[in-house]
C-alpha positions in Angstrom: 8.4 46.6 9.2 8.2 43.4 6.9 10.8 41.8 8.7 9.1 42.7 11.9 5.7 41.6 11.2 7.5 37.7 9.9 9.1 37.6 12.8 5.6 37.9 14.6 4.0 35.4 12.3 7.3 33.5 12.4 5.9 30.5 15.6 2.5 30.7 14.0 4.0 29.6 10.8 6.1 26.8 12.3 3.3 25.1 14.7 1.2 25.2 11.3 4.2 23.4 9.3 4.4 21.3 12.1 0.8 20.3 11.8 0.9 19.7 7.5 4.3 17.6 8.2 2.4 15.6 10.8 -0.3 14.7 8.3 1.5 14.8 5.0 4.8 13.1 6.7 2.8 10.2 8.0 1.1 9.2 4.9 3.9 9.7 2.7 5.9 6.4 5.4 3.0 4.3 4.0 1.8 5.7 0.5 2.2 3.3 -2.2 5.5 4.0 -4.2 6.6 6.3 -1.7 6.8 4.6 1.2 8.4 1.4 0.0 11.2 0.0 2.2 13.8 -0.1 -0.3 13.3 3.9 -0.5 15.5 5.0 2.3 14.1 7.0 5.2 15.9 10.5 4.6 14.8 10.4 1.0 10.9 9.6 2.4 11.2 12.7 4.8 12.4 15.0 1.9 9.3 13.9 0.4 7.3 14.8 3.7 9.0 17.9 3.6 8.6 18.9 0.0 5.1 18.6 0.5 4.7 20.6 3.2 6.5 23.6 1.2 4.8 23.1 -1.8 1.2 22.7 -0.3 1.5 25.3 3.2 0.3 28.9 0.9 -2.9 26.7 -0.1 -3.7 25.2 3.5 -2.3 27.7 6.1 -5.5 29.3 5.9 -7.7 26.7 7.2 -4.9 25.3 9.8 -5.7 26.3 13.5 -3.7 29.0 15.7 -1.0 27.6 18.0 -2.9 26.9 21.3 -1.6 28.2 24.7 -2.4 24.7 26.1 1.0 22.5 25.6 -1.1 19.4 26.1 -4.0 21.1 23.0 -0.8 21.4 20.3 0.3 18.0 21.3 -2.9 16.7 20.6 -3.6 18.0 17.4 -0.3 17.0 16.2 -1.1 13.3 17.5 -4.4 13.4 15.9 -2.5 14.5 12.5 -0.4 11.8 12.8 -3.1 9.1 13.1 -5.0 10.8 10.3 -1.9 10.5 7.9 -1.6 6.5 9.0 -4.7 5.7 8.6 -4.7 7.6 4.9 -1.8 6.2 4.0 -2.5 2.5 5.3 -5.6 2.8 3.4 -3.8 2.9 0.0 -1.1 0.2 1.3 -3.6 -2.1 1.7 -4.2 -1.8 -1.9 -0.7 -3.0 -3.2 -0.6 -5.6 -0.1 -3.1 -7.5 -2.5 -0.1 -8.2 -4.5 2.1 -9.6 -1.9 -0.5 -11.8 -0.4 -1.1 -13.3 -4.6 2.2 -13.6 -4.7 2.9 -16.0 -1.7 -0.7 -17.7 -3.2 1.4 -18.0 -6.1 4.5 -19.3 -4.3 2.3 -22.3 -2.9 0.7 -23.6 -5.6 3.8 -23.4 -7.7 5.7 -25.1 -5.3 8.0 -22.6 -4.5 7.2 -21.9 -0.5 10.5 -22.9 0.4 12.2 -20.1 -2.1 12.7 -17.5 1.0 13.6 -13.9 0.5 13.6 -11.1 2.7 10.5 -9.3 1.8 9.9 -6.0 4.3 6.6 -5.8 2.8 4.7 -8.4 4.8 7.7 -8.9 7.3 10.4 -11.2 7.5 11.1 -14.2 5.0 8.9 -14.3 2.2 8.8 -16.2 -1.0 10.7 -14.8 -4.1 7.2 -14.7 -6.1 5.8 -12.4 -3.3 8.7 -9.9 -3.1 8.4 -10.0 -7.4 4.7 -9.0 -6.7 5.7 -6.7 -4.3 8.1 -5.0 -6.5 5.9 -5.2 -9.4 2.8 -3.4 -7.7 5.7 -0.5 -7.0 6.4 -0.5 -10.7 3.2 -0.4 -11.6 1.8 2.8 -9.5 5.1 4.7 -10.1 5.2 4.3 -14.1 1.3 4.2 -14.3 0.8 7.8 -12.6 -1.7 6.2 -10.3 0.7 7.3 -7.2 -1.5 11.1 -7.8 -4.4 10.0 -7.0 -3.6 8.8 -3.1 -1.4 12.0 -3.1 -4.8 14.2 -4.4 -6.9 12.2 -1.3 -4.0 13.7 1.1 -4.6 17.3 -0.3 -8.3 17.1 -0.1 -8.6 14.9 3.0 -8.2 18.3 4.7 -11.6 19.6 3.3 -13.0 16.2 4.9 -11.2 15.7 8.1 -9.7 19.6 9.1 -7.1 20.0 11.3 -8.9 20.1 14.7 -11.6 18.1 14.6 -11.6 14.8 16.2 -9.8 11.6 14.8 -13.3 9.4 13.5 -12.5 6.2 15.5 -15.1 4.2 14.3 -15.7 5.3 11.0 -11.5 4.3 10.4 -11.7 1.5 11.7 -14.7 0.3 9.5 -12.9 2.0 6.4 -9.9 0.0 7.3 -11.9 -3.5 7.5 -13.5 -2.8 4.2 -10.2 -1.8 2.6 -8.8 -5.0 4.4 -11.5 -7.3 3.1 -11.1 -5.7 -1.0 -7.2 -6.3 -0.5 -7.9 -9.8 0.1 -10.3 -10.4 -2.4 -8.4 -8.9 -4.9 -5.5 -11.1 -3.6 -7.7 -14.2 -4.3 -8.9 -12.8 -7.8 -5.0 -12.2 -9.1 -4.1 -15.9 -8.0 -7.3 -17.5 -9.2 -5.4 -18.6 -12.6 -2.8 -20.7 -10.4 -5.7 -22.0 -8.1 -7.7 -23.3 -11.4 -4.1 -24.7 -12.9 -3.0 -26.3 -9.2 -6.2 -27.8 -9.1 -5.7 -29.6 -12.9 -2.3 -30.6 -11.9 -3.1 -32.3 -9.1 -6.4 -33.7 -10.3 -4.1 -34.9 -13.7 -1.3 -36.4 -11.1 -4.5 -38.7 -9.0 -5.6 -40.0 -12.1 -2.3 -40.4 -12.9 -1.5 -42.4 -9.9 -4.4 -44.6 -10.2 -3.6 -46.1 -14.0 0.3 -46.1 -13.2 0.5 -46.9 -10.3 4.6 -47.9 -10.6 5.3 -44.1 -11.6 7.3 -42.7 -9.3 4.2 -39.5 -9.5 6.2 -37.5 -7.0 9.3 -37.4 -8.9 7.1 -36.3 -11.8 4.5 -34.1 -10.1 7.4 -31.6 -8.2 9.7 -30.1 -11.3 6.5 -30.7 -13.3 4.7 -28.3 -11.1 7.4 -26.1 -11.1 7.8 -25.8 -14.6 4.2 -25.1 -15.2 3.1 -22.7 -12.9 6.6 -20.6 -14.0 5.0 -21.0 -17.7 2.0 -20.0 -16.9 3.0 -17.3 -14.6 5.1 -15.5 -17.6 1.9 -16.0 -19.6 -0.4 -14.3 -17.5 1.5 -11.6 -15.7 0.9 -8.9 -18.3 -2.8 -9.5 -17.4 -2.1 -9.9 -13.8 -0.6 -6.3 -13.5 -3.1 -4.8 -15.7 -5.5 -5.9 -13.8 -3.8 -4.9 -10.6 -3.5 -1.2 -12.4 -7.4 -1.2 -12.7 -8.1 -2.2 -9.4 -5.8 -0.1 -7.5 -7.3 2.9 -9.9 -10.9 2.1 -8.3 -9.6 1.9 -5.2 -7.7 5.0 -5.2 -10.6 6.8 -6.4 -12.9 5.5 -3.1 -9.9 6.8 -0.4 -11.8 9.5 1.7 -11.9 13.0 0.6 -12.4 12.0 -3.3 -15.6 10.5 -2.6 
């Protein structure tokens, strides 16, 4: 009679596993730590499906029935889908703060024309991007902060339940504001190498208008160089702390722990 009666429940069951992996599969692609492109894609769907194991006795009871519509399930899975992007873009953004400091960085250092690959932004970027890039990684994974995106996902579904309509304009403002802190978090990591560029280059005019047989350019390149790669071991401990704190804040303010 058991067997019987999972057998009955048995397409119920899958349509709703279907639905969690839709959500929970999505967000895990783009979730900082998880999603990142040097983790390969089977590994990222184990992930997806690990989830789905561990969280389907919690949430089955609040996932809709399999509707007799084809077009209906399609739907909702679609909707599940854009609901796990836009969670999981959310808390990309955060760590893209670190890629765009890093190519900052890259510029007022003098090192634009160091190219890397760098699947974070797409590409060739520079080499101090892709070490931002790989730092922010570091820096969620050995901090523990990559729970708190993962505890959003969980409780997203008390927020946005499986069924209801995919809040268009709502995302799309949460994703401009999220866009907007990434960038001014950006500009805050790299203000220390906007302040020093700024010194060198006011230090190399002057120096240019009381020698003016000094070959400055010669002078003002490796200088440069050298100075912003000082100052960049200096204040990268500070950097990725600050980073941590940030990303913390904005981890707490992803939808469904507000």
């Amino acid at each position: 009679m058991e067997a019987n009666g999972f057998l009955v429940e048995l397409p119920l069951l899958a349509f709703q596993a279907v639905l969690l992996f839709a959500r929970l599969g999505a967000a895990v692609m783009l979730l900082p730590g998880f999603g990142e492109q040097e983790v390969p894609g089977p590994i990222r769907l184990g992930l997806g499906l690990g989830l789905v194991v561990l969280l389907m006795p919690a949430l089955a009871p609040g996932l809709p029935a399999a509707p007799d519509d084809a077009g209906a399930a399609a739907r909702l899975i679609v909707t599940e889908v854009l609901v796990g992007l836009w969670l999981g873009g959310l808390a990309r953004l955060v760590t893209t703060a670190m890629a765009m400091a890093g190519q900052a960085v890259a510029l007022l250092l003098g090192l634009a024309q160091a190219l890397v690959p760098d699947p974070e932004l797409g590409g060739q970027g520079t080499a101090t991007g892709r070490l931002f890039s790989l730092a922010a990684a570091v820096v969620v994974l050995g901090s523990g902060l990559y729970a708190i995106p993962l505890r959003a996902l969980v409780e997203s579904y008390a927020v946005l339940p499986v069924g209801e309509p995919f809040p268009a304009g709502a995302g799309a403002e949460a994703v401009a504001a999220a866009a907007a802190d990434s960038m001014a978090l950006a500009l805050r990591l790299a203000a220390p190498f906007v302040l020093a560029a700024v010194v060198i280059n006011v230090a190399l005019g002057l120096l240019t208008r009381i020698a003016p047989q000094v070959q400055v350019y010669f002078i003002a390149v490796p200088g440069q160089v050298l100075a912003g790669v000082a100052l960049l071991a200096l204040v990268m401990p500070a950097l990725l702390g600050a980073f941590a704190e940030a990303a913390r804040d904005a981890f707490l303010n992803l939808p469904g722990l507000r």
